[in-house]
N, C-alpha and C positions, 0 to 999 in steps of 0.2 A: 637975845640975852645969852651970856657968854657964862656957863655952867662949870665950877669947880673940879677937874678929874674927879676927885671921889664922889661927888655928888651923882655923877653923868654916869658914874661905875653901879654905885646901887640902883640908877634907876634902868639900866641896860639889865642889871643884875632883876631885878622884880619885873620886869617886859618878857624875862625869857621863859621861855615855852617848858612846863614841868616835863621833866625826863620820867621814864613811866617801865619799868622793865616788866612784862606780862610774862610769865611764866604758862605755859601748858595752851598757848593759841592755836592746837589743832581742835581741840573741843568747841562743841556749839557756842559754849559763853565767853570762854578765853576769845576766839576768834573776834567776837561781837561785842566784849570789850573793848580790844586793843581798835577797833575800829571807830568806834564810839570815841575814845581818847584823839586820833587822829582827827579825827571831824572837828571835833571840838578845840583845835590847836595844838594841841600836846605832840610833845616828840616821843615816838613809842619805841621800844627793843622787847621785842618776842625769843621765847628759849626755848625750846619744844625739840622732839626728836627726829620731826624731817618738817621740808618746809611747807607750808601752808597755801597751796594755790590760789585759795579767795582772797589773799592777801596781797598777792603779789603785784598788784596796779596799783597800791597804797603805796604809800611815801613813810614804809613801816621797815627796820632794820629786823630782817631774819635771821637771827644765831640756832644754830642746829646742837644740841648736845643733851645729855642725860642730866638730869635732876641729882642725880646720885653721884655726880661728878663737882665736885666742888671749886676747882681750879678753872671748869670751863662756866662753871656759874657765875666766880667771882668776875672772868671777863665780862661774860654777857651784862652784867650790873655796874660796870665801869663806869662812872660819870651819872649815873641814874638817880635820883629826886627819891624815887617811892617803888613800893616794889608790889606786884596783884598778883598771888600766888593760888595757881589752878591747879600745876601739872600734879598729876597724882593717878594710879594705879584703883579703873573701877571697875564695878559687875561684881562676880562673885567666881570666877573661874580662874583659877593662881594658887598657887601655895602661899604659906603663910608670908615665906620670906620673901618672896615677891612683892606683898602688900607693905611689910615692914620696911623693907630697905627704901621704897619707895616714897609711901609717906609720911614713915615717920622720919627716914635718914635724909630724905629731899627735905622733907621743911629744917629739920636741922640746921641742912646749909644754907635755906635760902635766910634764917636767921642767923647764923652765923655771920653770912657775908655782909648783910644788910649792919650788922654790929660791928663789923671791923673796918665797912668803908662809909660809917657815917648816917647812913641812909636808913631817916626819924620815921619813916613813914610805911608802915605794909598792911596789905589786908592777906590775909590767910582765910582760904576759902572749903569751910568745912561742912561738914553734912548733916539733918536733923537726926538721921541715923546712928550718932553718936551716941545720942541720950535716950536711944529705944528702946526699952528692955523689956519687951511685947505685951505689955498691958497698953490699956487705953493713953491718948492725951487730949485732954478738953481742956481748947484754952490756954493751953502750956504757952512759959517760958521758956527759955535756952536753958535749962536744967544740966546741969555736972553732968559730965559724959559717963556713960556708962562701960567698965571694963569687966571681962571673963569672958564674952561669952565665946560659947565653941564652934568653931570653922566659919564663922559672922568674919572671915577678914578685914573685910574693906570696915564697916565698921567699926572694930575694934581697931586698926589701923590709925584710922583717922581720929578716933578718938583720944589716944595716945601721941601722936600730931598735933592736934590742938589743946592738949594738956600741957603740953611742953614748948609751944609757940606761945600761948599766954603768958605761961610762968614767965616767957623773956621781955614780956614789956615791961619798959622802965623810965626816968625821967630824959634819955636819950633818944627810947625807941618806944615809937607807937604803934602798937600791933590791935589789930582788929577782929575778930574769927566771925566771919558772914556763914548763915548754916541757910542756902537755898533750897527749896521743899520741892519737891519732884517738879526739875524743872521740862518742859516742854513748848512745841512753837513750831514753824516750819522748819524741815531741814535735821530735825530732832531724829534720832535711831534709836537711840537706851527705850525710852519710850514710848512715843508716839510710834516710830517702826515697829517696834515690836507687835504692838497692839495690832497693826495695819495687817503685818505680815502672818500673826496666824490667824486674825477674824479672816482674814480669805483662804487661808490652808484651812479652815472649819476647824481651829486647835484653840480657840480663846477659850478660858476658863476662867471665873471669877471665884475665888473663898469668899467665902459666906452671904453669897446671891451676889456681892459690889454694894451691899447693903452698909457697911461702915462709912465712918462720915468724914472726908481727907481734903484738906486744902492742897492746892497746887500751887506753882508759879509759870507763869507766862512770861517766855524768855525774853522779852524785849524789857519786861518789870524783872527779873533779875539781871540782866545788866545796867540799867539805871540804878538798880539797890548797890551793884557794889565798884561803881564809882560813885556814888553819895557816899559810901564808906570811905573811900580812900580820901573825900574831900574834908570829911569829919574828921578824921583818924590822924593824932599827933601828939608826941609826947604827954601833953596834960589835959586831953581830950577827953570828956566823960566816957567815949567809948570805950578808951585802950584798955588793955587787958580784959576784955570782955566780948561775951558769944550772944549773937541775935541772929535768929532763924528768923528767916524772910520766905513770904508767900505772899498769895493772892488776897488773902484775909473772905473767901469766899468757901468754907467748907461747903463740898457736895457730897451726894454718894458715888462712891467711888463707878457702879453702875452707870450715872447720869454721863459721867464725866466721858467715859470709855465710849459709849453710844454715841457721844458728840465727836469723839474721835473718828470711831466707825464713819460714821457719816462723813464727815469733811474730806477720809480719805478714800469715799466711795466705795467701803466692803461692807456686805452684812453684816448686824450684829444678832448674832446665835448664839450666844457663850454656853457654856454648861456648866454648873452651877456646883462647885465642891466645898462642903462644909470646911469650917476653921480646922478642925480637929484633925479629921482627914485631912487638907492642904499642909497642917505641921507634920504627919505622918508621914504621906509621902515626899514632903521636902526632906526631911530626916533623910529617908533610904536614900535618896537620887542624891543628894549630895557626898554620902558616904561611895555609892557606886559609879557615879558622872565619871570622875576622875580614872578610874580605872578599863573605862569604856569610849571615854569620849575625850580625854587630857587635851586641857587648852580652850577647849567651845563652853561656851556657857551654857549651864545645864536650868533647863525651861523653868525649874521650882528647885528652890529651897528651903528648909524653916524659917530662917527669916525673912524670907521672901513672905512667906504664905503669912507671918504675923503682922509684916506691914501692912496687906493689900486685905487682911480678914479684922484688924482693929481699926477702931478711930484716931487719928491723929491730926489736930489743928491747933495754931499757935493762937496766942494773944500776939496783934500786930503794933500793939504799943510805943514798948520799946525803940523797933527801929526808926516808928515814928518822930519820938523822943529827939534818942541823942544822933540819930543820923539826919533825918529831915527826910523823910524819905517815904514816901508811898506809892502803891502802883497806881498807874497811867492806863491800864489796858485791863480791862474785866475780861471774866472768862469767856464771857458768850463772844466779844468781838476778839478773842483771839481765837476762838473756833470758827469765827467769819475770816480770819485770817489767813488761819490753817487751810480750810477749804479751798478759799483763793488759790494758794500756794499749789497743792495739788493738782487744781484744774489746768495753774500754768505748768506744769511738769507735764502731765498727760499731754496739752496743744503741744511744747517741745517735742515729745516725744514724736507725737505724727506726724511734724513738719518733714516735709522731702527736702 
């Protein structure tokens, strides 16, 4: 049967493969993203600031350039569908303007551009730590981001980021703000390294015994959560202009959690055990002196460090259930069967001659 040009136009037109611009794919989740998007058909363009070796055997378009560049963003986003917005400035060691220019002036542009070349569709990828303001959460929603506080950069950053990437969705543009909860998984540094790397220097320390009660995410279940966002996520979408913090929906004590780490990645666990009070004490000092001793390394403790890791914090998993569809795939124990895994083949690597 012999098909009307315009006919044969929308249906070439709805055949073709979503353009998908990843922002920030040298990260664990960016990366594992834009990969996830390939597999699954999609045409990807990654924007980051060098390029990505794990990527490089994908049939994935590498653009090199700064977030904070607006001219090289709007290229990178040329022709692009939707747009997964990662890159962003984390840890705690930076100046303020570092963090600001960064996330709050990057996501500007990547709204910005997403509004002047058309493109209905972003997720904005923010952090629980926005709406922390070191008391407990039981239960929590994605509660109003919390602003003020002091030297909390990233933070405060992001929070201000995702104040101002919401305000922009409209009946044009579908914006989303995904808030992933301490993500980890093989391959992870922020945290899972860290933990690995001082239980074997004998330097792990837990505020308040590891006794507080903290959901995590398991990064294969945050990168499913936030392509199910981007698939939700459109002009008149229940979600748009709205924040859903994504986890494992498995609060543990933060102790269990660590041990299982310990373990997977073959070091002792020994911690030494530093009350709440104490842990915001000395995060206070070291972050007031880090900088003047150590400018640029991340310094071991902070106060808001020691308030996350000595409070409770877990969400209600409702929501993303709701308007995204979305739940995890991977409990905690088998991504600790995961993790493990993943170590042992790193160590065999390692000895092979």
């Amino acid at each position: 049967m012999c098909l009307p040009a315009a006919v044969r136009g929308l249906l070439d037109e709805a055949c073709r493969p979503v353009k998908v611009l990843v922002t920030g794919a040298s990260s664990l989740i960016g990366g594992g993203v834009a990969t996830s998007l390939v597999r699954r058909g999609e045409s990807v363009v990654t924007f980051q600031r060098r390029v990505v070796p794990g990527l490089t055997d994908l049939p994935i378009e590498q653009l090199t350039g700064d977030i904070r560049d607006r001219d090289a963003l709007s290229g990178a986003a040329e022709g692009c569908d939707a747009i997964v917005h990662l890159a962003a400035k984390v840890g705690v060691a930076g100046t303020w303007e570092e963090y600001r220019s960064v996330n709050v002036d990057g996501t500007a542009n990547v709204v910005a551009v997403a509004a002047r070349q058309g493109i209905a569709r972003v997720v904005h990828v923010s952090s629980p730590s926005v709406a922390h303001g070191g008391e407990p959460i039981i239960g929590g929603l994605a509660d109003p981001p919390v602003l003020g506080r002091k030297r909390a950069w990233y933070p405060e950053s992001k929070a201000l980021a995702e104040i101002d990437a919401l305000a922009a969705a409209s009946d044009s543009l579908g914006l989303v703000a995904i808030r992933p909860h301490l993500v980890w998984g093989p391959g992870d540094t922020q945290l899972v390294g860290r933990i690995v790397e001082r239980a074997r220097a004998n330097r792990l320390a837990l505020v308040g015994g590891g006794r507080a009660l903290v959901d995590t995410t398991y990064i294969d279940n945050a990168i499913e959560a936030l392509i199910a966002a981007l698939d939700s996520v459109a002009p008149d979408a229940a979600c748009s202009g709205r924040a859903y913090v994504i986890s494992n929906g498995e609060p543990r004590p933060i102790r269990e959690l660590v041990a299982g780490i310990c373990r997977a990645g073959g070091v002792p666990f020994e911690p030494r055990n530093v009350s709440l009070r104490a842990g915001q004490t000395i995060g206070s000092i070291i972050e007031r002196v880090w900088p003047l001793v150590r400018r640029g390394a991340e310094p071991p403790l902070t106060r808001f460090v020691a308030e996350q890791l000595g409070t409770a914090h877990w969400f209600d998993p409702r929501p993303a259930k709701d308007d995204l569809r979305w739940s995890p795939s991977v409990s905690i124990d088998e991504g600790l069967t995961r993790l493990e895994r993943w170590y042992r083949q790193e160590a065999s690597a390692v000895d092979q001659p």
